[in-house]
PyMOL Python script that loads the backbone (N, CA, C, O; Angstrom):
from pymol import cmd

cmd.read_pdbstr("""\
ATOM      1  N   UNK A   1       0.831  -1.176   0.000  1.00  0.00           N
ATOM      2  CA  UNK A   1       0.000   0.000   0.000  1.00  0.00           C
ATOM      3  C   UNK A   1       0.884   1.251   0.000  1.00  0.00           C
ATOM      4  O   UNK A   1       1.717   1.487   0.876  1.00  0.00           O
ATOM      5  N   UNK A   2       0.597   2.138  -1.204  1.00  0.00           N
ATOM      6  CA  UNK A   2       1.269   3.258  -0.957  1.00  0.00           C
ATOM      7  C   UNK A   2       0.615   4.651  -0.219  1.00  0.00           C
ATOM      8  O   UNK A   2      -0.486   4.939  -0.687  1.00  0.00           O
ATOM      9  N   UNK A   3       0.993   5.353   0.607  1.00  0.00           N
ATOM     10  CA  UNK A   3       0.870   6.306   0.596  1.00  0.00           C
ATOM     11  C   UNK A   3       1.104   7.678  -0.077  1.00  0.00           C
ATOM     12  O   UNK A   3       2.169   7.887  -0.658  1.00  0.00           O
ATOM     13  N   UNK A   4       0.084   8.668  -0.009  1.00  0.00           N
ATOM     14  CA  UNK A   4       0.450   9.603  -0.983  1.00  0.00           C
ATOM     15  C   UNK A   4       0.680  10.472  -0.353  1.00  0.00           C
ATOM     16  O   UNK A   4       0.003  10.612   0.666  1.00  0.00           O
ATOM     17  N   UNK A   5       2.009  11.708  -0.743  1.00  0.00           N
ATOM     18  CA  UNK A   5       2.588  12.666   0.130  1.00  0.00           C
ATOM     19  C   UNK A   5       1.712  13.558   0.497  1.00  0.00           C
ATOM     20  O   UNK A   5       1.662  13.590   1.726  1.00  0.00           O
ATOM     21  N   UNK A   6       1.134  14.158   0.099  1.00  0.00           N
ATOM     22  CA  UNK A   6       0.438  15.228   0.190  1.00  0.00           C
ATOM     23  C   UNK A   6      -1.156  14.295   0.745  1.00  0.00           C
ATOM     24  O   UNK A   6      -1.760  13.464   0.067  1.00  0.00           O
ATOM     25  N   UNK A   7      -1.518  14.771   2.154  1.00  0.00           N
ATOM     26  CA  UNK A   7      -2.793  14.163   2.851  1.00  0.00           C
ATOM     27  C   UNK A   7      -3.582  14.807   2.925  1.00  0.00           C
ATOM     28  O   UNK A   7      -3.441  15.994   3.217  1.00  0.00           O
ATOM     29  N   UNK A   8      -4.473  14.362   2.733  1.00  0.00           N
ATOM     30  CA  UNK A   8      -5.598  15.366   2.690  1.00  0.00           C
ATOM     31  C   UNK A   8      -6.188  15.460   4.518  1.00  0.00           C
ATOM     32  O   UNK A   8      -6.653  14.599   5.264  1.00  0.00           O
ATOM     33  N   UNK A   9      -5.915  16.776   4.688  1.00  0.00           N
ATOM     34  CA  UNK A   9      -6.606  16.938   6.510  1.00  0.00           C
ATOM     35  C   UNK A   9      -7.415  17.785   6.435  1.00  0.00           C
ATOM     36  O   UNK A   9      -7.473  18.360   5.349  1.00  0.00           O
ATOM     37  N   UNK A  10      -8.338  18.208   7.491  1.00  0.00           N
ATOM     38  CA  UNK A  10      -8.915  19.177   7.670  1.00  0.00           C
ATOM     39  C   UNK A  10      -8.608  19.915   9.263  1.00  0.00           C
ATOM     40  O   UNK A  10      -8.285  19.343  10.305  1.00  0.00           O
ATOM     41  N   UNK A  11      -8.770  20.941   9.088  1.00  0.00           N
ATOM     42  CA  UNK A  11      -7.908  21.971  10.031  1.00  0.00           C
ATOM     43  C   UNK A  11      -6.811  22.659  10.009  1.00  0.00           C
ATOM     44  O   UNK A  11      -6.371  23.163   8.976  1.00  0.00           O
ATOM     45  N   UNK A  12      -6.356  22.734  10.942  1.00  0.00           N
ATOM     46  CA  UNK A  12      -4.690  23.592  10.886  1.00  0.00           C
ATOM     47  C   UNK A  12      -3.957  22.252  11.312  1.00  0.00           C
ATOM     48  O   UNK A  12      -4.258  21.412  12.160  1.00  0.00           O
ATOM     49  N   UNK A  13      -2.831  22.345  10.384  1.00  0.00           N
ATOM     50  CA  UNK A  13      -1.440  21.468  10.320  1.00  0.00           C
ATOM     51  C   UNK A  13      -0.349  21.694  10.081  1.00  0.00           C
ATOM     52  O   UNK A  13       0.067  22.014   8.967  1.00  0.00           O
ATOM     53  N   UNK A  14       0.483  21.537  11.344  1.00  0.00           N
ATOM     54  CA  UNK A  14       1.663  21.778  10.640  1.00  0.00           C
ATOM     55  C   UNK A  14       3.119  20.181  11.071  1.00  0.00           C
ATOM     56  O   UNK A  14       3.432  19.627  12.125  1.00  0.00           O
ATOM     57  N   UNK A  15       3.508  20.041   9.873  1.00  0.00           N
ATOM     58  CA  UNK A  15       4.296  18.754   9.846  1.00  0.00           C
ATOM     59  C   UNK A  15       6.261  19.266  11.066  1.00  0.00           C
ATOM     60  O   UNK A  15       7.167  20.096  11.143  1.00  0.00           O
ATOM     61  N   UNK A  16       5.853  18.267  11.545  1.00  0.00           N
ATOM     62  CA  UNK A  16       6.996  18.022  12.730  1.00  0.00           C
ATOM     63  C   UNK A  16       8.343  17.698  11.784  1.00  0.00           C
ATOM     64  O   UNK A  16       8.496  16.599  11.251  1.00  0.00           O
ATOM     65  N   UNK A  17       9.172  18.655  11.666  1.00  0.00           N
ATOM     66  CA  UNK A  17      10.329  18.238  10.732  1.00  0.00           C
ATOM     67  C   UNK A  17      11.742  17.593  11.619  1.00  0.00           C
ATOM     68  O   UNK A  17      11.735  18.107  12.738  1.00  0.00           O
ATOM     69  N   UNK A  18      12.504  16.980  11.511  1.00  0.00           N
ATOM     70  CA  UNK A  18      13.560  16.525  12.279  1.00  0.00           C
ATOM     71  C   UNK A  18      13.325  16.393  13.603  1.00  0.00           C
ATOM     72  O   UNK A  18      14.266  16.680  14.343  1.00  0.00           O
ATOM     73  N   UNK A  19      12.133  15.970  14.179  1.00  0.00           N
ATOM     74  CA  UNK A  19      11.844  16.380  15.595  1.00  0.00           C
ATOM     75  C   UNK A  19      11.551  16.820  16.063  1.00  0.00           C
ATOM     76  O   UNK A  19      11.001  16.405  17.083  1.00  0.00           O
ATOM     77  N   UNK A  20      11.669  18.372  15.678  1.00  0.00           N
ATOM     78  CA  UNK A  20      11.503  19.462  16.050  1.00  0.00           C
ATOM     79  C   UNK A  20      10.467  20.234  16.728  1.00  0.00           C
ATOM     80  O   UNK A  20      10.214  21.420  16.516  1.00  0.00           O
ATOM     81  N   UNK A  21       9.649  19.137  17.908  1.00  0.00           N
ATOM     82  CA  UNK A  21       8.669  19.773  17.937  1.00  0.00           C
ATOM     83  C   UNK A  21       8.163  21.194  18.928  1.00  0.00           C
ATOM     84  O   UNK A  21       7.025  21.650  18.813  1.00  0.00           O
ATOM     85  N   UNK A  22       8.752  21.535  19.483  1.00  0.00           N
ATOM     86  CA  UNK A  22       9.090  23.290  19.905  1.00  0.00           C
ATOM     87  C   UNK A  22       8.866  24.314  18.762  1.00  0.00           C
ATOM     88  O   UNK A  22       8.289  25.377  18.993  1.00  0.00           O
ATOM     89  N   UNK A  23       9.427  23.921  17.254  1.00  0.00           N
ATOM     90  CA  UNK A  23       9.183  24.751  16.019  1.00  0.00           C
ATOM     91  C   UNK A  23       8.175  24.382  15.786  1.00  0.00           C
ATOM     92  O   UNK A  23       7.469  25.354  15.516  1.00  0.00           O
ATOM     93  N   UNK A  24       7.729  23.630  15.734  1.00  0.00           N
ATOM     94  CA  UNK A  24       6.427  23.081  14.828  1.00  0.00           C
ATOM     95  C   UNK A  24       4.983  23.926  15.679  1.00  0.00           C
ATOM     96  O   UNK A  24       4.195  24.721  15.167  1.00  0.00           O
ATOM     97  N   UNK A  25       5.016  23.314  17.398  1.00  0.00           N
ATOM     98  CA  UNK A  25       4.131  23.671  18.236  1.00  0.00           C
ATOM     99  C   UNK A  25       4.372  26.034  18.138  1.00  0.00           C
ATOM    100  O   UNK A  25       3.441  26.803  18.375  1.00  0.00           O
ATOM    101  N   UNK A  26       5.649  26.432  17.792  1.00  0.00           N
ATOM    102  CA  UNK A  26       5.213  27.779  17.550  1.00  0.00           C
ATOM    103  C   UNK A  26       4.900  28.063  15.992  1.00  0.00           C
ATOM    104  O   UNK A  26       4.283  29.112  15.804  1.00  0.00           O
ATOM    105  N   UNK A  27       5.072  27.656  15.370  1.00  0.00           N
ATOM    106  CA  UNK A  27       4.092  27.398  13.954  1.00  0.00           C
ATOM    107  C   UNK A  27       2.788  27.604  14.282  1.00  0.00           C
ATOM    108  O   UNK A  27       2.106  28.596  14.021  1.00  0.00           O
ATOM    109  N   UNK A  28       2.483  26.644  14.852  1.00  0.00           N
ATOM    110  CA  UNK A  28       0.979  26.256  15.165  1.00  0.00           C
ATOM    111  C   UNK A  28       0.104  27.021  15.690  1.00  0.00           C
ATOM    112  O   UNK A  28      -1.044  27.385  15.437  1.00  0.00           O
ATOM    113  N   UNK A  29       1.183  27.257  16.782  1.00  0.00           N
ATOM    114  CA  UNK A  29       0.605  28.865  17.728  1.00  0.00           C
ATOM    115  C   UNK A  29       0.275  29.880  17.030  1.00  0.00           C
ATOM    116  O   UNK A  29      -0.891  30.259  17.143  1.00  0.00           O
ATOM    117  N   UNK A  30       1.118  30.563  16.179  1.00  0.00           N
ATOM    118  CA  UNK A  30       0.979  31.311  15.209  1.00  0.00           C
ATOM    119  C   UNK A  30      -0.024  30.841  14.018  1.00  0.00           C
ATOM    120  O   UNK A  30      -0.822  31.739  13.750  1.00  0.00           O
ATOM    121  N   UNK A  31      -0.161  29.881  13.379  1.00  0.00           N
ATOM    122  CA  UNK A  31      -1.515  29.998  12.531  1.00  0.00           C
ATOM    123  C   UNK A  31      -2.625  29.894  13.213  1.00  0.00           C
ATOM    124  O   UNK A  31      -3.582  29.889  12.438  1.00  0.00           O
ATOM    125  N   UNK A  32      -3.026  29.784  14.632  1.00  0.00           N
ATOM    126  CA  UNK A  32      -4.330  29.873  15.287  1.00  0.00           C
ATOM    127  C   UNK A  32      -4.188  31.323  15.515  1.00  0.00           C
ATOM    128  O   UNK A  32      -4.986  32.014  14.883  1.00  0.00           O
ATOM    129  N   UNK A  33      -3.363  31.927  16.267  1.00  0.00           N
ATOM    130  CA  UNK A  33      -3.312  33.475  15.927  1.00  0.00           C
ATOM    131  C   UNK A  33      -3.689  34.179  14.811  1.00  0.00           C
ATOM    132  O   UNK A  33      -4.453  35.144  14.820  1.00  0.00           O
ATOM    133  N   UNK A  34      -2.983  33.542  13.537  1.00  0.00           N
ATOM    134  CA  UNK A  34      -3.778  34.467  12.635  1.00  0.00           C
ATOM    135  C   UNK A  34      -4.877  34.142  11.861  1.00  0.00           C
ATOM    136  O   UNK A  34      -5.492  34.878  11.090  1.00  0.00           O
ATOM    137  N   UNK A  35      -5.080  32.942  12.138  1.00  0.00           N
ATOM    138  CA  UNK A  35      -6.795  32.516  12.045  1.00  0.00           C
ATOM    139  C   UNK A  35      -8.308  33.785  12.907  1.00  0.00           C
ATOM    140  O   UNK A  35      -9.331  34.379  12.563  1.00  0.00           O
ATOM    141  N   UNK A  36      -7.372  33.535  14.246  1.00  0.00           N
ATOM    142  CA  UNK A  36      -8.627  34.375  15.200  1.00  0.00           C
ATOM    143  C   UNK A  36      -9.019  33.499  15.137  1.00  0.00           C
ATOM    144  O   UNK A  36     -10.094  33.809  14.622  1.00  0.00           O
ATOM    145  N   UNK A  37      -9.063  32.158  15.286  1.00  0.00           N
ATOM    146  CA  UNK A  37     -10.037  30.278  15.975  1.00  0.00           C
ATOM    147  C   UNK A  37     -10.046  30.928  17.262  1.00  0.00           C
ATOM    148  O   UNK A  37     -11.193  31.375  17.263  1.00  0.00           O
ATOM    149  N   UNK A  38      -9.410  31.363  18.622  1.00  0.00           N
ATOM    150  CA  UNK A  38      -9.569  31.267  19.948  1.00  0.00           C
ATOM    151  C   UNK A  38     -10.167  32.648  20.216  1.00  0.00           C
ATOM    152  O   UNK A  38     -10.741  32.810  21.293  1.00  0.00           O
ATOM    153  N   UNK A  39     -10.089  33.721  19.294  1.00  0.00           N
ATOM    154  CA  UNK A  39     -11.033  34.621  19.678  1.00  0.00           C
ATOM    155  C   UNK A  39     -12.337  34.665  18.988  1.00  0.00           C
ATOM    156  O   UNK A  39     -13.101  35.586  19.277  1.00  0.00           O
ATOM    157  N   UNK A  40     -12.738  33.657  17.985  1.00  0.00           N
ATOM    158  CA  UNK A  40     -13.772  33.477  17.599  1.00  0.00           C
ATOM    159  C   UNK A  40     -14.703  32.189  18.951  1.00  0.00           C
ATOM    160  O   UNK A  40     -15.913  32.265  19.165  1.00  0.00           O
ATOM    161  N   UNK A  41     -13.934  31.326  19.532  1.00  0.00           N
ATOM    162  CA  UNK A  41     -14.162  30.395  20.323  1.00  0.00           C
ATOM    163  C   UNK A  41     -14.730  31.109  21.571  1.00  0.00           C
ATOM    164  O   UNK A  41     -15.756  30.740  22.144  1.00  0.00           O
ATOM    165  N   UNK A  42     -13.921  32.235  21.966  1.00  0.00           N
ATOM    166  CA  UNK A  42     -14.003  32.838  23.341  1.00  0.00           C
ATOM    167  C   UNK A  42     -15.592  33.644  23.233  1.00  0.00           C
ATOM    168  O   UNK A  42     -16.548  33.614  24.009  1.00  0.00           O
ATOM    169  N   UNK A  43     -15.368  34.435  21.773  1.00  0.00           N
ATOM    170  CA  UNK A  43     -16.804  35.210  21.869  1.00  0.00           C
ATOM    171  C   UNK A  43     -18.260  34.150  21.607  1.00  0.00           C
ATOM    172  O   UNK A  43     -19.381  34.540  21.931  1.00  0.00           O
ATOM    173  N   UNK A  44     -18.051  33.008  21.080  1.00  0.00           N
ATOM    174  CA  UNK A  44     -18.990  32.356  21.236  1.00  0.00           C
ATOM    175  C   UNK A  44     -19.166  31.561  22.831  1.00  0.00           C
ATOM    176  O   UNK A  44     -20.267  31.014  22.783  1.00  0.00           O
ATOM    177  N   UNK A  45     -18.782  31.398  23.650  1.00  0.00           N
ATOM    178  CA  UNK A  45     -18.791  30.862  24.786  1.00  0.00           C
ATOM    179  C   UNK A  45     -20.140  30.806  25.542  1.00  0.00           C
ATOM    180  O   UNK A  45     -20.821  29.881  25.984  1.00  0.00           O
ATOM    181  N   UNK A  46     -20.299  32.566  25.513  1.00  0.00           N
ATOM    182  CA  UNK A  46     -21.494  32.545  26.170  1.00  0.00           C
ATOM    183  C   UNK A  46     -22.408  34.280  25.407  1.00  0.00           C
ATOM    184  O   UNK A  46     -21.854  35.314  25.034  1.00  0.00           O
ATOM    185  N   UNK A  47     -23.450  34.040  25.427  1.00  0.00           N
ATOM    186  CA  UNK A  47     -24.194  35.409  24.272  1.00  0.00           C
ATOM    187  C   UNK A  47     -24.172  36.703  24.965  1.00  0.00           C
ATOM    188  O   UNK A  47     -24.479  36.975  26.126  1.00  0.00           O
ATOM    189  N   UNK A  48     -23.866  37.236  24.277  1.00  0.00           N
ATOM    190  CA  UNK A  48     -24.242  38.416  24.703  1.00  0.00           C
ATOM    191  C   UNK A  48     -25.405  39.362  24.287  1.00  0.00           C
ATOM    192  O   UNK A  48     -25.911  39.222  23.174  1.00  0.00           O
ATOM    193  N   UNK A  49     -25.714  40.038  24.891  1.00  0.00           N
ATOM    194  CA  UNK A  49     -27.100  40.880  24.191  1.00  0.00           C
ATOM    195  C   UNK A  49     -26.723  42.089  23.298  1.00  0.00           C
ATOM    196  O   UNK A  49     -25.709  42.707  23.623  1.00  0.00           O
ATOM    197  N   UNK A  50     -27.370  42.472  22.287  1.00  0.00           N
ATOM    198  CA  UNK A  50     -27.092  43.561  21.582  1.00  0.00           C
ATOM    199  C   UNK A  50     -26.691  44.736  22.223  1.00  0.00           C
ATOM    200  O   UNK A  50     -25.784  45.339  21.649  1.00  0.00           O
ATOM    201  N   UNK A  51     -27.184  45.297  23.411  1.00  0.00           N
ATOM    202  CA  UNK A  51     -27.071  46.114  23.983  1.00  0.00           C
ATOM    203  C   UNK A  51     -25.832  46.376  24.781  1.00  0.00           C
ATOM    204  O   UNK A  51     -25.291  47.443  25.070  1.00  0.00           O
ATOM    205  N   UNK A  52     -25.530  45.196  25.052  1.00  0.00           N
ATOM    206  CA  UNK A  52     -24.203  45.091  25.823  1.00  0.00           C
ATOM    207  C   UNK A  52     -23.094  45.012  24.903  1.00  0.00           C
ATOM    208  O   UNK A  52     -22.004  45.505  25.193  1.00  0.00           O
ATOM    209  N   UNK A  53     -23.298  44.448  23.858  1.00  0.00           N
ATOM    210  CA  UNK A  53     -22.164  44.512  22.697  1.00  0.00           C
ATOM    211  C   UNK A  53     -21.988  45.721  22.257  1.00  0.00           C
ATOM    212  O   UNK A  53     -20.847  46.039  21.924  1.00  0.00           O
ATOM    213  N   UNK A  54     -23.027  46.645  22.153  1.00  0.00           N
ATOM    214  CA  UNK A  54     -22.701  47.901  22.061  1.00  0.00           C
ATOM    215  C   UNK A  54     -21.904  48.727  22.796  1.00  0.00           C
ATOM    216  O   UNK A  54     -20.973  49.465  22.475  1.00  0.00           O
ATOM    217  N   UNK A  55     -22.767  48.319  24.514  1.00  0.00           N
ATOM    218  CA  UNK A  55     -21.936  49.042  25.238  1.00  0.00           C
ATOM    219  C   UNK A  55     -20.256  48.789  24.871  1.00  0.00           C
ATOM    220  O   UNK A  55     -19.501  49.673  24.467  1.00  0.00           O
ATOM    221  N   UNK A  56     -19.900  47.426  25.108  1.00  0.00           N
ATOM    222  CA  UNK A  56     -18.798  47.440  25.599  1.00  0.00           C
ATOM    223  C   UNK A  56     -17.984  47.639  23.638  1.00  0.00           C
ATOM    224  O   UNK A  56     -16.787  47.351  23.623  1.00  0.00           O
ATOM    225  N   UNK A  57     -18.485  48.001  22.450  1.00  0.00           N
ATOM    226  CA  UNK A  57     -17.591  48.346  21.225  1.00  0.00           C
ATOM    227  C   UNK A  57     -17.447  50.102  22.006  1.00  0.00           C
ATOM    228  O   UNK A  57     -16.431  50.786  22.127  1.00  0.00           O
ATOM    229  N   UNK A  58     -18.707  50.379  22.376  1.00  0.00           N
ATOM    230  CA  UNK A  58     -18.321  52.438  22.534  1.00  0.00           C
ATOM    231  C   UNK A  58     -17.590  52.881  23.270  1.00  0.00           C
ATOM    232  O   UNK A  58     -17.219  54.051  23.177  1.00  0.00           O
ATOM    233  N   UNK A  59     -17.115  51.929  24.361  1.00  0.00           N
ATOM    234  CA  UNK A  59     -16.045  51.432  25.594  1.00  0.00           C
ATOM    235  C   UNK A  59     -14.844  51.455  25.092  1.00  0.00           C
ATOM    236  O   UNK A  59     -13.857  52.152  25.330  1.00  0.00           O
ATOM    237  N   UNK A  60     -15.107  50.378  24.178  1.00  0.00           N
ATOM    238  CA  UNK A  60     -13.164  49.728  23.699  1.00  0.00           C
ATOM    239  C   UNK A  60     -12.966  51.225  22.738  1.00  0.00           C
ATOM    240  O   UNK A  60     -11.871  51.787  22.719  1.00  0.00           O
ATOM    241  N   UNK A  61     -14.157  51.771  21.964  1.00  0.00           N
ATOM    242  CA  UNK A  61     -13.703  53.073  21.020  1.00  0.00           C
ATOM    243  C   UNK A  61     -13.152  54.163  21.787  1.00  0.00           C
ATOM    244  O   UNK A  61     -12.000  54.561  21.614  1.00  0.00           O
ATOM    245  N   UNK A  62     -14.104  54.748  22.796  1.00  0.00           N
ATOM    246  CA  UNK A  62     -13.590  55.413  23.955  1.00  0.00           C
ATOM    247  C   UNK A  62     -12.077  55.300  24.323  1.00  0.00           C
ATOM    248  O   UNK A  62     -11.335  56.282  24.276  1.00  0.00           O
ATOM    249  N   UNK A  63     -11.627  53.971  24.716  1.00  0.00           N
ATOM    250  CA  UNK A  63     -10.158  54.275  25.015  1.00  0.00           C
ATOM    251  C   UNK A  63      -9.149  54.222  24.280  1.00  0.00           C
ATOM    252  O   UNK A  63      -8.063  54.673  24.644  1.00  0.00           O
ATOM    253  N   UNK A  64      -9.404  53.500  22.791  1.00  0.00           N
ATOM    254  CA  UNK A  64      -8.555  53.961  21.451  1.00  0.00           C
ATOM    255  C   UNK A  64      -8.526  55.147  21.592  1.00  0.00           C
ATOM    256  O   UNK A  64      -7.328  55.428  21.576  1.00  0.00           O
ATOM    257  N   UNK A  65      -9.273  56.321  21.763  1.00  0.00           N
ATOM    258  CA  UNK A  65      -9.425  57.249  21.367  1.00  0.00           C
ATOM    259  C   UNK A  65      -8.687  58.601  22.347  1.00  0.00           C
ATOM    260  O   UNK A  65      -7.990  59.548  21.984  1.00  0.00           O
ATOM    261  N   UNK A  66      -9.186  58.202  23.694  1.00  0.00           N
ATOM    262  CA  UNK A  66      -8.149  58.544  24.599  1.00  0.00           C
ATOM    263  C   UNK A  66      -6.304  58.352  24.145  1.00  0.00           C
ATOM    264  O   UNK A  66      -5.435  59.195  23.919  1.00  0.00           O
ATOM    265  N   UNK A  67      -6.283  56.520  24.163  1.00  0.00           N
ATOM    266  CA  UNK A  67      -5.269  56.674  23.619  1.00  0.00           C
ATOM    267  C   UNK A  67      -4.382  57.025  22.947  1.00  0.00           C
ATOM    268  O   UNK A  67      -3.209  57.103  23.313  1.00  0.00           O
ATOM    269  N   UNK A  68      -4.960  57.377  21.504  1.00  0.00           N
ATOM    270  CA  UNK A  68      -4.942  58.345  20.799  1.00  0.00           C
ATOM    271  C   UNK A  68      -4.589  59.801  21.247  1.00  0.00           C
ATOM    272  O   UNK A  68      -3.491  60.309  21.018  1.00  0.00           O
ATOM    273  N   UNK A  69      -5.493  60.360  21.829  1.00  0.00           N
ATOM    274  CA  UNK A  69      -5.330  61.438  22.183  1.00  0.00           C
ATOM    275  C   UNK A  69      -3.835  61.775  23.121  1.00  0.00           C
ATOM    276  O   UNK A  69      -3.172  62.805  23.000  1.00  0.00           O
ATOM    277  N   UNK A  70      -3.544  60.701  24.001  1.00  0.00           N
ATOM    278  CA  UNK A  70      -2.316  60.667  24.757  1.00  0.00           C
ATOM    279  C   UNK A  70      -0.936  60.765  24.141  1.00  0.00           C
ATOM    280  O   UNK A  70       0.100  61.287  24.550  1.00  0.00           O
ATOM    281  N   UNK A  71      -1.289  59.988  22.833  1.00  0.00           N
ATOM    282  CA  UNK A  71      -0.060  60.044  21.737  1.00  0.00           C
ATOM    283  C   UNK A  71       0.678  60.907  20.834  1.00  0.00           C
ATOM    284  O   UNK A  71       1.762  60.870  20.252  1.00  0.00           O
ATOM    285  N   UNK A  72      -0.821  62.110  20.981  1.00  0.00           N
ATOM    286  CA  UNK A  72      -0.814  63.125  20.080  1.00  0.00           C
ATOM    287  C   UNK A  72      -0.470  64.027  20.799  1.00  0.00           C
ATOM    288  O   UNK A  72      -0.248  64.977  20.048  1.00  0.00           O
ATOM    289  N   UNK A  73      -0.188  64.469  22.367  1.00  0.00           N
ATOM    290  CA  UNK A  73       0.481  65.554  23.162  1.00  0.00           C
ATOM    291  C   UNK A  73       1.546  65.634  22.961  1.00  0.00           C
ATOM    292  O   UNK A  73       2.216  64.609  22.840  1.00  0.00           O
ATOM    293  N   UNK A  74       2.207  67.110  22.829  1.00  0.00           N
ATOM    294  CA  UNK A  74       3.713  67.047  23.603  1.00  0.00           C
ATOM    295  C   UNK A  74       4.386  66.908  25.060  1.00  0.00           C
ATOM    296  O   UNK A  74       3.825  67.333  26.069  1.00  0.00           O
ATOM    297  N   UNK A  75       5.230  66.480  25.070  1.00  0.00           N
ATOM    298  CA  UNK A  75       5.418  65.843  26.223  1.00  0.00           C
ATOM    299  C   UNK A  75       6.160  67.223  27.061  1.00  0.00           C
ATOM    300  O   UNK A  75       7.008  67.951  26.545  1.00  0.00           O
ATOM    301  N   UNK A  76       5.640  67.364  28.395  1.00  0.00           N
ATOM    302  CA  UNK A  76       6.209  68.458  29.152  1.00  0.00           C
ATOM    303  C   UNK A  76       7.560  68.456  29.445  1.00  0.00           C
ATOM    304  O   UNK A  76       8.413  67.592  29.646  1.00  0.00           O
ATOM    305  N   UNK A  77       7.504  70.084  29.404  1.00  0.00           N
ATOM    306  CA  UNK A  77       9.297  70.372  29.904  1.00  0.00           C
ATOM    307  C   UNK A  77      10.019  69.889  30.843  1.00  0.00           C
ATOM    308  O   UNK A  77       9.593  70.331  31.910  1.00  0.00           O
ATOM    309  N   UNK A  78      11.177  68.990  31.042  1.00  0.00           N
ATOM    310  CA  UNK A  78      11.670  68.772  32.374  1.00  0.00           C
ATOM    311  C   UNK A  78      12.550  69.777  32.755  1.00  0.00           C
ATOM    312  O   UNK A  78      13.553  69.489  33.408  1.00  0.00           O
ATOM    313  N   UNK A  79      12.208  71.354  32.308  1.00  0.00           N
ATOM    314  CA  UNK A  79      13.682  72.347  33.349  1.00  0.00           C
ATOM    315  C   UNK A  79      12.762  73.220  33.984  1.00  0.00           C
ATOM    316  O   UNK A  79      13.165  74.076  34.771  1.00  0.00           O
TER     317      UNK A  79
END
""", "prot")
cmd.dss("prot")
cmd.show_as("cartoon", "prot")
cmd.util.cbc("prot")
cmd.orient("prot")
């Protein structure tokens, strides 16, 4: 029976080369990162109500925006 190189999987994979599995496992880390799988996982957990999703986007805008604003001062004289 042969096997064929290329397998067909479903999900995220990444192949363990020379052992290596410390490289492989931050591979991995990194394509669930840039998937967003664990922050798509986290916000489904439990529902939230429209109202509260609002609140808390005008919240997180609020302190971009502050932040923002903090970035854009000059910074005071020290003499």
């Amino acid at each position: 029976m042969r096997r064929d190189k290329r397998r067909k999987s479903f999900g995220l994979t990444v192949i363990v080369e020379d052992g290596k599995f410390e490289k492989a496992m931050r591979l991995f880390k990194k394509k669930v990162d840039d998937t967003g799988l664990l922050k798509e996982v986290r916000d489904r957990e439990a529902y939230v109500k429209p109202t509260i999703r609002r609140k808390l986007a005008k919240n997180a805008a609020r302190r971009r925006w502050q932040k923002y604003l903090e970035s854009q001062t000059l910074p005071t004289k020290q003499y």
